[in-house]
C-alpha positions in Angstrom: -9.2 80.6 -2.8 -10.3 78.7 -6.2 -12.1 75.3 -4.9 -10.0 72.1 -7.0 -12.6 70.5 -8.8 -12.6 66.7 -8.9 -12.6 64.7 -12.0 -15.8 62.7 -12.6 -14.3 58.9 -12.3 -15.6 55.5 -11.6 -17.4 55.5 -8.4 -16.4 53.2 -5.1 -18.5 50.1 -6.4 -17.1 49.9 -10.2 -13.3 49.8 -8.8 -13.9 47.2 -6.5 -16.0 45.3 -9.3 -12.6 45.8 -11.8 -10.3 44.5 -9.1 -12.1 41.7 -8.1 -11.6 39.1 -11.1 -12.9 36.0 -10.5 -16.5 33.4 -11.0 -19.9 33.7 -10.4 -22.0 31.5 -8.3 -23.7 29.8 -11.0 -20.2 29.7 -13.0 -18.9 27.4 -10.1 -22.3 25.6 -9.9 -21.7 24.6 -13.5 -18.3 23.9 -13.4 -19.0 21.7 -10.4 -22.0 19.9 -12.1 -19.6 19.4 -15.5 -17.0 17.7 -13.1 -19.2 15.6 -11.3 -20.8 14.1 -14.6 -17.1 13.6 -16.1 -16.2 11.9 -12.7 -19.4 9.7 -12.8 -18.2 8.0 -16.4 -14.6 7.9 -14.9 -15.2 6.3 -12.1 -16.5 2.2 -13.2 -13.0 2.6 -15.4 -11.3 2.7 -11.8 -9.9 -1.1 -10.7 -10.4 -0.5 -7.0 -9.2 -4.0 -6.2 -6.5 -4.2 -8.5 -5.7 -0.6 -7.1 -6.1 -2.3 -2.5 -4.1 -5.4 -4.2 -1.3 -3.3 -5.8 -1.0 -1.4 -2.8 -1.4 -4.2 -0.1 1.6 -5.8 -2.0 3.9 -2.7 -2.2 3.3 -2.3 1.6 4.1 -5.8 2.5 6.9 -6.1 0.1 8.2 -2.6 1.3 8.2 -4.2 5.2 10.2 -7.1 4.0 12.5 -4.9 2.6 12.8 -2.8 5.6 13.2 -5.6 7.6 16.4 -7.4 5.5 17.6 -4.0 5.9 17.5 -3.4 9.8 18.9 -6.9 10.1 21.9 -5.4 8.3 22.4 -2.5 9.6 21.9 -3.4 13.3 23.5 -6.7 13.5 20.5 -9.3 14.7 17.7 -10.9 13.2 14.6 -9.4 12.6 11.3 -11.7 12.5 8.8 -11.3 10.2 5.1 -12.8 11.2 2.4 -12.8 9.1 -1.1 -13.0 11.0 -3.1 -14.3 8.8 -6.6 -14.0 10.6 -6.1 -10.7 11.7 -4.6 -9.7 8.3 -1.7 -7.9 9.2 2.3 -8.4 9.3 4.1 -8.3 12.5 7.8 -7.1 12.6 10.2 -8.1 15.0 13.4 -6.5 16.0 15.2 -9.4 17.7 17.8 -7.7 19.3 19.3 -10.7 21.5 18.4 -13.0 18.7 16.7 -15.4 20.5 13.2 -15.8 18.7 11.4 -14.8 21.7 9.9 -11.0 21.9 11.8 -9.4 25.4 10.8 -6.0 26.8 12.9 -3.8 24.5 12.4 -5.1 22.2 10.4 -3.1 18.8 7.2 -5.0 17.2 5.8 -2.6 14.6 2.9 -3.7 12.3 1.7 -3.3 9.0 -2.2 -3.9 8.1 -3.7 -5.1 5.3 -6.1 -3.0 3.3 -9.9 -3.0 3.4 -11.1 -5.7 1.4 -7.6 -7.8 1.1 -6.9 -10.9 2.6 -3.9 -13.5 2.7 -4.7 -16.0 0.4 -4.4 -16.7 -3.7 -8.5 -17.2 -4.6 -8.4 -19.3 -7.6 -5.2 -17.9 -9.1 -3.1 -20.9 -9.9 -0.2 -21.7 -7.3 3.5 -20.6 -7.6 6.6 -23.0 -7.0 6.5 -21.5 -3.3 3.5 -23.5 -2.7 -0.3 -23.1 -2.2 0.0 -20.7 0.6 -1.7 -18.6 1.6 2.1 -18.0 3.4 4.4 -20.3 2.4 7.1 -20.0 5.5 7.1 -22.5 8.5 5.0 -21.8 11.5 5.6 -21.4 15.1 3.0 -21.8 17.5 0.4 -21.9 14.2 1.8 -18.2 12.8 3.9 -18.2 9.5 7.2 -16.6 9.9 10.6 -16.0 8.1 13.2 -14.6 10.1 16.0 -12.0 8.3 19.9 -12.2 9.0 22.4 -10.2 9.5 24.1 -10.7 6.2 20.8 -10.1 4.7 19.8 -13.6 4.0 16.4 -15.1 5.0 15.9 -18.1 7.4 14.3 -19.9 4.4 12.7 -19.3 0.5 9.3 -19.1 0.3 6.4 -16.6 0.0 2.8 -15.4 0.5 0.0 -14.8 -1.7 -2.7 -11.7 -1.3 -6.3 -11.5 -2.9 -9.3 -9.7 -2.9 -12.1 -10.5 -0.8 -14.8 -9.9 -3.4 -16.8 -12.8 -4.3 -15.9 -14.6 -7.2 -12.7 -12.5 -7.8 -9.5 -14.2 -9.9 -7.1 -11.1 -8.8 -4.2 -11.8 -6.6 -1.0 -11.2 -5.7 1.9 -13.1 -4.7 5.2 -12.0 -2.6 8.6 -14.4 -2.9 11.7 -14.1 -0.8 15.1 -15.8 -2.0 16.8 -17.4 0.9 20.1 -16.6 -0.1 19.7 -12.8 -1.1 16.6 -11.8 1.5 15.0 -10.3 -1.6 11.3 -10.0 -2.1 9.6 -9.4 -5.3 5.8 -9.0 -6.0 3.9 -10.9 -9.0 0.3 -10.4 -10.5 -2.1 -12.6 -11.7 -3.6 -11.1 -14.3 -6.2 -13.8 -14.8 -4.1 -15.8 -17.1 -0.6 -15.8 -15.5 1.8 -14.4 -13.2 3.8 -11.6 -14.4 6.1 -9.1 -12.5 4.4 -6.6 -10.5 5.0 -2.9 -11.7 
């Protein structure tokens, strides 16, 4: 019987070597280093406040909006606190609409961001008022309650700003009585304009 002879070929180590495409240790090392540099002269470009203040007013805006719209669809009010000293917004779903939280009631909450506060520094004030929340107070906590045809209890607003010292940034929230809407301004150290 004639013995097959094998073909001379590429031995185990150069196949895996082809089929294995990818980088070197040092190529990551340098692509890692190249990032890290490109990221360190990025980085003072980035508006951090600007970015907690933009956010903070989205959120709070987006929990108005959420609240008009349970009011609506459920059929009662729904009370909107605003905690100032313990920065955060309190929702209320007032189910027998008495103004009074009962066992059954849902209280959600939204906090503010790190390094945001209620309050308009030395932006100039709005026809709301001075703030830093605008609504009337119960038991010393601003409210503003939302209807079941969508309107709010009253007009008026808030204002957010940073706490860093000396900062001009802020925000400022405004609900129309009639409609329930709330829209979000900037200052942008010279006036207010719409927030984006």
């Amino acid at each position: 019987m004639a013995a097959t002879r094998r073909r001379p070929g590429p031995s185990g180590r150069e196949e895996r070597a082809r089929g294995q495409a990818g980088f070197s240790l040092l190529e990551v090392l340098i692509i890692v280093t190249v990032f890290s540099i490109l990221l360190g002269l990025a980085m003072p470009r980035v508006d951090v406040e600007a970015f907690r203040l933009n956010e903070a007013a989205r959120e709070v805006a987006a929990a108005l909006a959420r609240a008009q719209y349970r009011a609506l669809l459920h059929q009662y009010d729904v009370v909107v606190w605003f905690e100032v000293t313990d920065r955060r917004v309190r929702i209320h779903d007032d189910r027998n609409n008495d103004g009074l939280v009962q066992p059954g009631e849902p209280v959600s909450a939204v906090a503010l961001p790190d390094g945001v506060v209620f309050g308009r520094g030395s932006a100039p004030q709005r026809a709301m008022g001075p703030g830093p929340v605008t609504f009337r107070q119960r038991l010393g906590v601003p409210y503003v309650t939302f209807h079941r045809n969508g309107s709010a209890s009253e007009a008026g607003g808030l204002y957010l700003t940073s706490t860093r010292p000396g900062s001009a940034a802020a925000r400022a929230i405004e609900v129309e009585r009639a409609t329930g809407r709330a829209t979000w301004l900037l200052f942008d150290g010279s006036s207010w304009r719409g927030g984006t």
